[in-house]
Each structure stands twice: as structure tokens, then as C-alpha cells.
C-alpha positions in Angstrom: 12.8 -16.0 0.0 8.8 -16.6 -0.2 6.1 -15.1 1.7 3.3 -17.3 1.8 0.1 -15.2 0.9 -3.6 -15.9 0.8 -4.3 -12.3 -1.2 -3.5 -9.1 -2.4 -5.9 -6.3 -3.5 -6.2 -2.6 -3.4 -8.3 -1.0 -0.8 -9.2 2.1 1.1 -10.5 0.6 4.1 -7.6 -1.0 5.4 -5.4 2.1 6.4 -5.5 5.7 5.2 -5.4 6.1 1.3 -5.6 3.5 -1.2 -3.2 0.8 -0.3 -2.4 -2.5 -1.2 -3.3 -5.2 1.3 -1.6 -8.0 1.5 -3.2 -10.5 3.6 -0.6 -13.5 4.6 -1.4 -17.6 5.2 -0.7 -19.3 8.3 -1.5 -18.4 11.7 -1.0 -20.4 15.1 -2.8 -17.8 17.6 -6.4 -18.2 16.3 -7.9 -15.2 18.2 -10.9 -14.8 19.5 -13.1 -12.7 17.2 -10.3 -12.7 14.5 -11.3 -11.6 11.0 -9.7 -14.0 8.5 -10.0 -17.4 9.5 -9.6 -18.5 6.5 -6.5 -17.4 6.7 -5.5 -19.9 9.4 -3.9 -22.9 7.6 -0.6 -23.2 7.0 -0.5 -23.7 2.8 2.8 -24.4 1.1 1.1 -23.3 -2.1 0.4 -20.0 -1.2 4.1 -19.2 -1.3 5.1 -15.6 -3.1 8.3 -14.5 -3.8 9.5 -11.8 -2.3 11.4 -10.2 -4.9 7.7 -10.7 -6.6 5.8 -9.0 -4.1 8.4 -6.0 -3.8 8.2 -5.7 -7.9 4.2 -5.7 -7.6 4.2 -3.5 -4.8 6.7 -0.5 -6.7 4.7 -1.1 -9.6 1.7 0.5 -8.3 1.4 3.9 -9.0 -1.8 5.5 -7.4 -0.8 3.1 -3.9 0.2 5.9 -0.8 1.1 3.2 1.5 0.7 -0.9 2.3 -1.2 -2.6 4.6 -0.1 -6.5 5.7 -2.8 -8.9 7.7 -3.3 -12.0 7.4 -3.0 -14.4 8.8 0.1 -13.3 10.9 2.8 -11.4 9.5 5.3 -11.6 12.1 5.3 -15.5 11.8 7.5 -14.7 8.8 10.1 -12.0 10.5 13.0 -12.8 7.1 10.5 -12.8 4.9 8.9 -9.8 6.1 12.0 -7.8 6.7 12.9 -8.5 3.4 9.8 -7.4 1.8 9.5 -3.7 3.6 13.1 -3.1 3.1 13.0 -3.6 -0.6 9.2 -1.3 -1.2 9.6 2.1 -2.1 10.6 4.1 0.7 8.0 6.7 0.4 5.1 4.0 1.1 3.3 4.5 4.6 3.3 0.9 6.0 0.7 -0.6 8.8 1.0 -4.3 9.8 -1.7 -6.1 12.3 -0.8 -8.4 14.6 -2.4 -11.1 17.2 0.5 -10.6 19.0 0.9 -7.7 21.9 3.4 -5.0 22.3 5.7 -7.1 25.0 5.1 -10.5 22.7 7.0 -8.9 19.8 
């Protein structure tokens, strides 16, 4: 399974703690205001692997937590599912969305 993904840094910014952001490609809501518009465009290319992503992810040690952006995360509900069921279960996780509450 693949997650396509424009990047992946550490921050402490992007939630509480230092974290490791992973900002998805594709979006179709274009919001108004929306930080990452570069992040619009739907890019085969940018495809990860999810088993990839979950070994990164576990193989940071001084992480308390991930963040996901993008993009929009919840375009990719398998992929997504896949990847915060396989992280290490003492992560925090936080996940933006365009969508609202009654839209997901």
C-alpha cells in the first residue's frame, strides 16, 4: 500500500513535542487560506510505502508523537489506517483536515 507524500521532517511547531510531520500530496478541496498549496497536485511520484513510512516512523527515537498535513490525509482513508495502526503505539498522533467534523 503507498501513501503518496510531498515531505517528512522533524518539527516542534506542528503539535506538542518534537514530532515527525508528514505532509501528504493531493488535495481536491483547495481552501481558502490553506497553507500548502503546493501540496495540491495529485503526483504519482510522490508515492511512499507504507510499510516504509511505519519503519521510518519507529525508527525515530527522540519523536513523542506524529503530526500528518498535507495535502489531505483523509483522501487516503487504507492508506492512512494502515499507517497509524502499524506506528508505535505510544506515539501522540494529530492529523489536519479541510474537511469538517460532519464531512468525515
Amino acid at each position: 500500500m503507498k501513501l503518496p507524500v510531498n515531505n517528512i521532517s522533524i518539527s516542534t511547531v506542528n503539535g506538542p513535542g518534537c514530532r515527525l510531520v508528514i505532509w501528504v500530496q493531493g488535495c481536491s478541496l483547495h481552501c481558502p487560506g490553506c497553507f500548502n498549496p503546493n501540496t495540491h497536485k495529485f503526483d504519482a511520484r510522490a508515492e511512499k510505502s507504507v510499510n516504509d513510512l511505519i519503519k521510518h516512523i519507529n525508527a525515530e527515537s527522540q519523536i513523542e508523537g506524529i503530526t500528518i498535513s498535507g495535502g489531505e490525509p483523509l483522501m487516503y482513508p487504507e492508506a492512512l489506517i494502515a499507517l497509524l495502526k502499524g506506528i508505535n503505539r505510544n506515539l501522540t498522533r494529530i492529523l489536519f483536515s479541510g474537511y469538517t467534523l460532519e464531512e468525515i
